[in-house]
C-alpha positions in Angstrom: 4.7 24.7 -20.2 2.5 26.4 -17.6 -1.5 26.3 -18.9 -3.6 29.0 -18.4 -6.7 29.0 -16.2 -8.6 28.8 -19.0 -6.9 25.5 -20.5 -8.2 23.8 -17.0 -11.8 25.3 -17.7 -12.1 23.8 -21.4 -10.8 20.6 -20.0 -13.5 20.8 -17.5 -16.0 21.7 -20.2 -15.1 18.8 -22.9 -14.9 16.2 -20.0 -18.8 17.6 -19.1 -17.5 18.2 -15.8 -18.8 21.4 -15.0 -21.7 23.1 -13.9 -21.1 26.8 -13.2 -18.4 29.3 -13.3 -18.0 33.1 -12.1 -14.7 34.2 -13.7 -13.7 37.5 -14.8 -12.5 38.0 -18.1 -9.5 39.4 -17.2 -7.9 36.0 -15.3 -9.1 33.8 -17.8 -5.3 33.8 -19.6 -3.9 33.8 -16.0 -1.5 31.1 -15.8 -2.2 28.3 -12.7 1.1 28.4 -11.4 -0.1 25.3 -8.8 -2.8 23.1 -7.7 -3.9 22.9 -4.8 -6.6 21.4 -1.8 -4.4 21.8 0.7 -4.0 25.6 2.5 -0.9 24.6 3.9 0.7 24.5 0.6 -0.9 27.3 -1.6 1.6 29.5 -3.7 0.7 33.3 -5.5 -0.8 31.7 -8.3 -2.7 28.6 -7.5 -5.7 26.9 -8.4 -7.5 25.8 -5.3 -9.7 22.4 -4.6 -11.9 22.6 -2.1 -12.9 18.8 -1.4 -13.8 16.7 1.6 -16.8 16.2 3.7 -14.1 18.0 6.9 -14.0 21.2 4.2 -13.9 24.3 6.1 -14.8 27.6 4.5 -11.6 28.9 6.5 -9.2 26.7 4.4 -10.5 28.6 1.4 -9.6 31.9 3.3 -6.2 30.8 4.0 -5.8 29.7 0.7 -7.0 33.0 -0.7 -4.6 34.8 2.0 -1.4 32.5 0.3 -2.3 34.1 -3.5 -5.1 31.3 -4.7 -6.9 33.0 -7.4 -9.2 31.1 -8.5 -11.7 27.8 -6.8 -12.7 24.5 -7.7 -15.9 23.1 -5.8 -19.1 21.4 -5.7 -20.5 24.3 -4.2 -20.3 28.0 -4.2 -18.2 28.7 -1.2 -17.8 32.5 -2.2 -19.9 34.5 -4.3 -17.2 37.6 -4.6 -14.6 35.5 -5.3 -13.6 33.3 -8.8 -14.9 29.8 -8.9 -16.0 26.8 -10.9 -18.7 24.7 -9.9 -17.9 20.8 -10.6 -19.6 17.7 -10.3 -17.3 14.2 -9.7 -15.1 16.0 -7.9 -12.7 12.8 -8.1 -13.0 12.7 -12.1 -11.6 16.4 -11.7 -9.0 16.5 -9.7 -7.5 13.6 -11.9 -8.3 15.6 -14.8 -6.9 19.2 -13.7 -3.8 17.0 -12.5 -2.7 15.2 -15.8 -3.1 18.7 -17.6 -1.1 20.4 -14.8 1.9 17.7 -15.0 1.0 16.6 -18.8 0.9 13.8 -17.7 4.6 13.3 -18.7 4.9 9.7 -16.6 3.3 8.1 -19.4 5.6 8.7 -21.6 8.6 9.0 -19.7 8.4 6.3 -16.9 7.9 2.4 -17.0 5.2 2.0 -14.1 5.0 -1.3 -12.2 1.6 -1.4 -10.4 0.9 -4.0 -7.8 -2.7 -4.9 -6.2 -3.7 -8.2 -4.1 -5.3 -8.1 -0.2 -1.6 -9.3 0.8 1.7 -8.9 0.2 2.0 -5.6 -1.8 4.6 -4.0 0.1 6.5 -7.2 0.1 6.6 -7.7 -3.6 7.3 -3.6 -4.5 10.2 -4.2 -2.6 10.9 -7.3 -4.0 10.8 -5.8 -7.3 12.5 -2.5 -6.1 15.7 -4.9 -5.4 15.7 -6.8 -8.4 15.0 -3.5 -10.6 17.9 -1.6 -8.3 20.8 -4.4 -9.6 19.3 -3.7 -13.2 19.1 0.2 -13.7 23.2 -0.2 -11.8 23.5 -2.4 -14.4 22.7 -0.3 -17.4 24.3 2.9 -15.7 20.7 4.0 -14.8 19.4 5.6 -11.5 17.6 2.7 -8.2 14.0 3.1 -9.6 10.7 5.3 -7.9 8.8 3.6 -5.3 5.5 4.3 -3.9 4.3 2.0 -1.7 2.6 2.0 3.0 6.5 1.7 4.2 8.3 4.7 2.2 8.2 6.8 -1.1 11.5 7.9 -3.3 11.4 10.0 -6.4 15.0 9.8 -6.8 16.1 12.2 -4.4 14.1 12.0 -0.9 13.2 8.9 0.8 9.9 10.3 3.0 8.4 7.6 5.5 4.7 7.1 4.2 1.7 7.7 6.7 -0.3 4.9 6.5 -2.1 5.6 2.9 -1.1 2.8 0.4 -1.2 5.2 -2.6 -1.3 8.6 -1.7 -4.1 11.0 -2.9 -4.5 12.2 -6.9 -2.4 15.1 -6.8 0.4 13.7 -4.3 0.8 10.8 -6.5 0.8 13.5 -9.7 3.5 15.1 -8.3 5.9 12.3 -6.9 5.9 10.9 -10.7 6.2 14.0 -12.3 9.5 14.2 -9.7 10.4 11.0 -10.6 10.1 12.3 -14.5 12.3 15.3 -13.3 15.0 13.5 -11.7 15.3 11.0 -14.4 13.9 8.2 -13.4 13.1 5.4 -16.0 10.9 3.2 -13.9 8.8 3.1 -10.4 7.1 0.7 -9.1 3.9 1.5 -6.8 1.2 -0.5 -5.0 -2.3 0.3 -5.6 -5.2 -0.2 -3.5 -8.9 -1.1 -4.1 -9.1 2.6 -3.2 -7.4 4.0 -5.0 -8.1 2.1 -8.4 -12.0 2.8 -7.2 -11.9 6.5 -6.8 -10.2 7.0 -9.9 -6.7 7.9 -7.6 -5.1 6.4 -10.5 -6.9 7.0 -13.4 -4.2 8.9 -15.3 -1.7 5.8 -14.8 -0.9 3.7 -17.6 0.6 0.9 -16.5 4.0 -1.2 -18.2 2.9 -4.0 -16.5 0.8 -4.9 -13.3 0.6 -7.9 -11.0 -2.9 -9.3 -9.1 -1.2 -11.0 -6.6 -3.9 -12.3 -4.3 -7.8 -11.7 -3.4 -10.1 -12.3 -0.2 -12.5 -10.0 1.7 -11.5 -7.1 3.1 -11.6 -3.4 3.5 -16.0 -3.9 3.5 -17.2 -0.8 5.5 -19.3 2.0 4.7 -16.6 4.3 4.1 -14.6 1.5 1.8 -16.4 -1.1 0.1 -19.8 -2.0 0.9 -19.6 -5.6 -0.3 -16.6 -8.2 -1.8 -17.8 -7.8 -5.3 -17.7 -4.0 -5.3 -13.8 -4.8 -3.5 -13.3 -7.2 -6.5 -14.2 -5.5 -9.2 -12.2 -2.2 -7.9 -8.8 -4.5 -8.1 -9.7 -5.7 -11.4 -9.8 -2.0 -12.8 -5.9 -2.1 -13.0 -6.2 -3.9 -16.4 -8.0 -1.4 -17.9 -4.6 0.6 -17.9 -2.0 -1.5 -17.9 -0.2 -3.3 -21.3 1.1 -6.3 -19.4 -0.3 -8.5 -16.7 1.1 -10.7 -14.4 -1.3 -12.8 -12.2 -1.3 -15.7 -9.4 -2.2 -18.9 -10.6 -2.8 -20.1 -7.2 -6.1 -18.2 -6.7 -9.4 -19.6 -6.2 -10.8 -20.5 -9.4 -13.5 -18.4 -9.4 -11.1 -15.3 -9.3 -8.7 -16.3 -11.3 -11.1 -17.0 -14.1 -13.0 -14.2 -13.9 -8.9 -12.3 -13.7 -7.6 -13.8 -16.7 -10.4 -12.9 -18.7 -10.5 -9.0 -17.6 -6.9 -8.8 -18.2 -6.9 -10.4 -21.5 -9.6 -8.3 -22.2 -7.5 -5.1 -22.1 -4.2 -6.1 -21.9 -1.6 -6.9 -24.9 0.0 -9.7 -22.7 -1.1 -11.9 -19.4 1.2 -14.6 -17.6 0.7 -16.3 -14.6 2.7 -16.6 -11.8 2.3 -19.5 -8.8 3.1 -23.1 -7.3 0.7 -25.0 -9.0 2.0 -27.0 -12.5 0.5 -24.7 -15.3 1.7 -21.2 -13.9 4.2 -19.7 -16.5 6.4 -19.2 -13.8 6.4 -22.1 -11.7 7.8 -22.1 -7.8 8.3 -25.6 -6.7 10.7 -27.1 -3.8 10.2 -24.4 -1.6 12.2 -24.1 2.0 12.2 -21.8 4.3 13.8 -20.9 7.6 13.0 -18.1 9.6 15.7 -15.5 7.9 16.0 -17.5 4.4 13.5 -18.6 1.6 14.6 -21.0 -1.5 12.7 -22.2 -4.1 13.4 -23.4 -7.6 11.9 -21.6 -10.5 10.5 -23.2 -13.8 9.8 -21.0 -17.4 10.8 -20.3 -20.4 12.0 -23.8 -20.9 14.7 -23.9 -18.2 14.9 -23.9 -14.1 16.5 -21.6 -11.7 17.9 -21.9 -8.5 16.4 -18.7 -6.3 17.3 -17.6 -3.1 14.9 -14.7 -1.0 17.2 -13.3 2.2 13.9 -13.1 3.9 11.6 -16.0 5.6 8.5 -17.6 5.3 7.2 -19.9 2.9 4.7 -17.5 2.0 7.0 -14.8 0.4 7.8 -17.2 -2.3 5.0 -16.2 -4.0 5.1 -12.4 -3.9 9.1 -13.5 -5.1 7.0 -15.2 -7.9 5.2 -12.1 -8.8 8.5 -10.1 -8.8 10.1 -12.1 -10.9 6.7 -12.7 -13.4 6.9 -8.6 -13.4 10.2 -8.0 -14.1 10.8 -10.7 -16.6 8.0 -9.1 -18.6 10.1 -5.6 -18.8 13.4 -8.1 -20.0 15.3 -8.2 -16.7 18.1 -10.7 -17.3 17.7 -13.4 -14.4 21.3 -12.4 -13.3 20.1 -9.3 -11.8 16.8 -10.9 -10.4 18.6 -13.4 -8.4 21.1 -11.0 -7.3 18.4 -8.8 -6.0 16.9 -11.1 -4.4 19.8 -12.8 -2.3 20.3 -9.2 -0.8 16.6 -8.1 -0.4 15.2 -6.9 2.9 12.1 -5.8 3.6 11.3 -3.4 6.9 8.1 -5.2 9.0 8.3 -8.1 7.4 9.1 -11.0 9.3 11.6 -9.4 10.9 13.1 -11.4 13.8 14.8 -10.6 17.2 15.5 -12.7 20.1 14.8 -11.8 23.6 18.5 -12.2 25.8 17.0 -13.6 28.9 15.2 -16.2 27.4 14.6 -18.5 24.3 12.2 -16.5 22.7 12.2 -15.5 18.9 10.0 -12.8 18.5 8.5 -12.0 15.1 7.4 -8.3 13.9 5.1 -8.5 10.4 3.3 -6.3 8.9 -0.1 -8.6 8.8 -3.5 -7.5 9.3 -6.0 -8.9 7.3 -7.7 -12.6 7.4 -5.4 -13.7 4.2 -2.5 -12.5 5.8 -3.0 -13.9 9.6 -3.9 -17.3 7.9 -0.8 -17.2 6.1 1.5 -15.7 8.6 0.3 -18.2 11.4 0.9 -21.1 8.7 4.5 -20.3 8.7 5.1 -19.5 12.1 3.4 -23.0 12.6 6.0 -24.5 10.0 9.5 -22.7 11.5 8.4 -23.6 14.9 6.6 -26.4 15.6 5.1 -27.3 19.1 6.1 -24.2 20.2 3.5 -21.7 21.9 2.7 -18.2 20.7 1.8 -14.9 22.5 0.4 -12.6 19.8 0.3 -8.7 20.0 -2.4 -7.0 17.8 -5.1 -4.7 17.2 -7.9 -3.4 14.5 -7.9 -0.4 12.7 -10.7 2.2 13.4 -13.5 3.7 11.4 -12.9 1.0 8.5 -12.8 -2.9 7.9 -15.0 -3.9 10.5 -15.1 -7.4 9.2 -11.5 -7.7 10.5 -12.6 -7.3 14.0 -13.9 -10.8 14.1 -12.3 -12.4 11.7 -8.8 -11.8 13.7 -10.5 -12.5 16.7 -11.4 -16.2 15.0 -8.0 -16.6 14.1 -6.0 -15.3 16.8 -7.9 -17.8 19.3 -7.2 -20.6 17.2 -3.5 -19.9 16.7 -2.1 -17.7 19.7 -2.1 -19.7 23.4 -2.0 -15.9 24.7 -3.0 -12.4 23.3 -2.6 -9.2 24.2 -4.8 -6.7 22.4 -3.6 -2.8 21.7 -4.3 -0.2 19.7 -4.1 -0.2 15.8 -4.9 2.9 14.4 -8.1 3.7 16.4 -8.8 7.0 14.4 -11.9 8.6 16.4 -12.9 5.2 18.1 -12.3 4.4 21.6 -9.5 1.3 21.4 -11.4 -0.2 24.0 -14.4 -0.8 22.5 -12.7 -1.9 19.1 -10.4 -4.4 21.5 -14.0 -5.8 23.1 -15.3 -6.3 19.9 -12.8 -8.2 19.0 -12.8 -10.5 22.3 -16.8 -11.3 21.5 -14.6 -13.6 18.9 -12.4 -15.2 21.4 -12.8 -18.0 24.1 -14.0 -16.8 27.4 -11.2 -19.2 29.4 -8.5 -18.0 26.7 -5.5 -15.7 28.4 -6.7 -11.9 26.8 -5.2 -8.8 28.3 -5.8 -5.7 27.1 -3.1 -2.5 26.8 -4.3 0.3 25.2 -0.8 2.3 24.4 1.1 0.1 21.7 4.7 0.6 23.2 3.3 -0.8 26.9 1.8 -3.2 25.5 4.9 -4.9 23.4 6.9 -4.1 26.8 4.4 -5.9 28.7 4.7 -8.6 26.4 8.0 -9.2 26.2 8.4 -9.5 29.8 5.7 -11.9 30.2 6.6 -14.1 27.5 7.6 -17.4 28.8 11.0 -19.3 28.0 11.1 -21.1 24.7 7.7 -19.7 23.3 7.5 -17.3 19.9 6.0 -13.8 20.2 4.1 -12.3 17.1 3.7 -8.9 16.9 1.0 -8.2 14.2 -0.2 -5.5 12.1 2.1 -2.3 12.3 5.4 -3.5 10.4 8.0 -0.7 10.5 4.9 1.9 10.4 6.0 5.0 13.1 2.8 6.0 13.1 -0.5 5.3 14.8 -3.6 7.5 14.0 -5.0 8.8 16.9 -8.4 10.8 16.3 -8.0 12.4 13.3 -4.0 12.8 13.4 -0.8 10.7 13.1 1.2 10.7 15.5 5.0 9.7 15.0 6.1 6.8 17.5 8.7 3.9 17.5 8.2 1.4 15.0 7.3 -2.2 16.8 10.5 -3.6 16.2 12.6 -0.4 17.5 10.1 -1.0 20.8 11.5 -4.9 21.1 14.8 -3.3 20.4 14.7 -0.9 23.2 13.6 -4.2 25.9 16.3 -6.0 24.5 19.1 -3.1 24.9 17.4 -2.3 28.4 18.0 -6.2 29.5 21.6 -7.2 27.9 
């Protein structure tokens, strides 16, 4: 049922959110038909947002123009006009969103919510898969997904742009959607970010999964330290009933993991390749297009197969499985999903036609993932050189600038650096940053469009090396300046060299 614009304002007022208001008596009953910060979308009957250090007072015009009635700010933005004056602007659009929506994915889905510094996308689809052959199972609908690659709500699959878990009211609306279209579960990855700036602090949680933790994301618009990094991942247990965690994680993590989660959660198993973990991966093999590994819990071992490489994915297949054996998935439907899954940008391979050259395309782009990418590449093809492809995103992570530069001269015998999301800095400079952290007499070129540069690459790869191409995945997208611009994904840009040379 539709709340008045009044509702919203005693919300506001018992949450000690506000700390003015101009509103006329006479729309106090109006009902808020939508919320809103974005013009673009505004209806006859919305309740505006005006949020953002880019906030224009010509959005608020445009929303006005569409039928807004009513504004939500820090400051006043227009005295003739209806407002309420906020502070913790975050705390409120949360607020205003769970009233809008009730909130009704609490009680009507079965949330999955994944965090780590790797392998999120990895594991939601792993679980997506293995969730999938379940639901088909029981006669219910493939469940929600919200993850970097794509989101579904059970009726449109929508390429994501970049954002790991979209903003408050986005993510409001895609589970309320999911609700709507009868969805009974969703898995979703959640970032540092968003667990930080209360994104998803209306969530609760069936069960979550800490799959992994090392620095990253430390800039001034991010994190400005590890601990504050840390401590935003650990907020997940604070709204979630069942926890599943990786056993293989430096002590002092996992220690100081196991006792937030059992702090506020009503169950906590581990997951992991060391003896101990409730769910124990041992004998693990891997070639480049299959992983195997045997399983150990609940008193009895199973034989598990992953239609996807690397010796690394066995444990976000771990943490799938810890996950969805903590909702009651029978390990029928868990193996099954997992002998078919596939995962877009994730070590997917292709080979060159005019000369032996694998060529690997992978989503990695953080210190914890290069180390663990490089590992496997080492293991699934040894002696062989490697030409890597990569850049550093813009305006954030700063820290990764160096620390890829480290590890790309000790692993790749040549490098060519492009762009990865620059946002408003010059790829140049971010690409000579990133060479102060390689060795002067090492072969580094330079190509600032992505698409030249894996075309350069892949005709100046040598016979019988392996080419990485790090960082994008199946992301269409780089962010130039302030916008996204839609482009070939890196593995359609290997596909197109290898059509062109057949």
């Amino acid at each position: 049922m539709k709340k008045s614009l009044l509702d919203f304002l005693e919300l506001l007022k018992n949450n000690n959110l506000i700390v003015e208001y101009d509103i006329p008596e006479d729309i106090l009953n109006r009902k808020v038909d939508y919320i809103s910060y974005n013009s673009i979308d505004v209806i006859e009957g919305t309740l505006f947002i005006c949020k953002g250090l880019n906030f224009r007072e010509q959005y608020l015009d445009d929303a006005i123009e569409k039928g807004a009635f009513c504004y939500i700010a820090e400051k006043v933005i227009k005295e003739d006009f209806p407002y309420i004056l906020v502070k913790d602007m975050r705390n409120v659009i949360s607020d205003i969103g769970s009233l809008f929506y009730d909130e009704i994915w609490n009680d009507k889905l079965q949330m999955i919510g994944i965090t780590g510094t790797k392998g999120k996308s990895t594991t939601a689809t792993f679980v997506k898969a293995i969730m999938d052959e379940y639901c088909a199972s029981i006669g219910e609908k493939p469940i929600g997904f919200l993850s970097g690659i794509y989101t579904y709500d059970g009726e449109n699959k929508v390429k994501a742009k970049k954002m790991t878990t979209p903003e408050t009211l986005q993510l409001h609306s895609h589970l309320a959607k999911c609700v709507e279209n009868k969805l009974k579960y969703l898995v979703m990855e959640t970032s540092s970010q968003a667990l930080k700036y209360d994104r998803t602090k209306a969530l609760k949680y069936k069960v979550c999964g800490l799959l992994n933790v090392s620095e990253d994301h430390i800039s001034d618009r991010e994190h400005p330290d590890f601990e504050d990094y840390f401590q935003s991942k650990l907020r997940i247990f604070k709204q979630c009933e069942m926890a599943c965690i990786n056993f293989d994680m430096d002590e002092r993590f996992l220690n100081r993991a196991m006792e937030e989660a059992k702090a506020y959660c009503k169950k906590v198993v581990t997951f992991g390749t060391k003896e101990g973990s409730d769910y124990f991966g041992y004998d693990i093999m891997s070639t480049p297009s299959q992983l195997t590994f045997k399983l150990k819990c609940e008193g009895g071992v199973e034989n598990i197969v992953v239609s996807i490489g690397g010796y690394y994915n066995a444990s976000n297949a771990l943490a799938a499985i810890a996950m969805t054996r903590s909702l009651g998935v029978p390990f029928e439907c868990i193996r099954n999903g997992l002998s078919k899954v596939k995962v877009a940008g994730r070590m997917e391979l292709y080979q060159l036609p005019n000369k032996h050259v694998d060529v690997i395309v992978d989503y990695a782009h953080n210190k914890l993932s290069y180390e663990t990418l490089f590992d496997n590449v080492k293991k699934l093809y040894p002696g062989r050189k490697i030409m890597l492809v990569f850049g550093c995103h813009g305006n954030k992570a700063y820290n990764r600038r160096k620390d890829l530069g480290e590890l790309a001269n000790i692993y790749a015998d040549k490098i060519i650096l492009t762009e990865q999301d620059p946002g408003t800095e010059s790829v140049l400079d971010i690409c000579q940053q990133i060479k102060e952290h390689i060795d002067a007499d090492k072969p580094v070129i330079t190509i600032v469009d992505r698409g030249e540069a894996i075309a350069a690459a892949c005709e100046m790869i040598e016979d019988n090396w392996v080419m990485v191409i790090a960082g994008n995945g199946a992301d269409g997208y780089q962010k130039r300046g302030l916008s996204y611009v839609e482009l070939p994904t890196d593995g359609e840009r290997v596909q197109e060299y290898i059509s062109a040379h057949q």
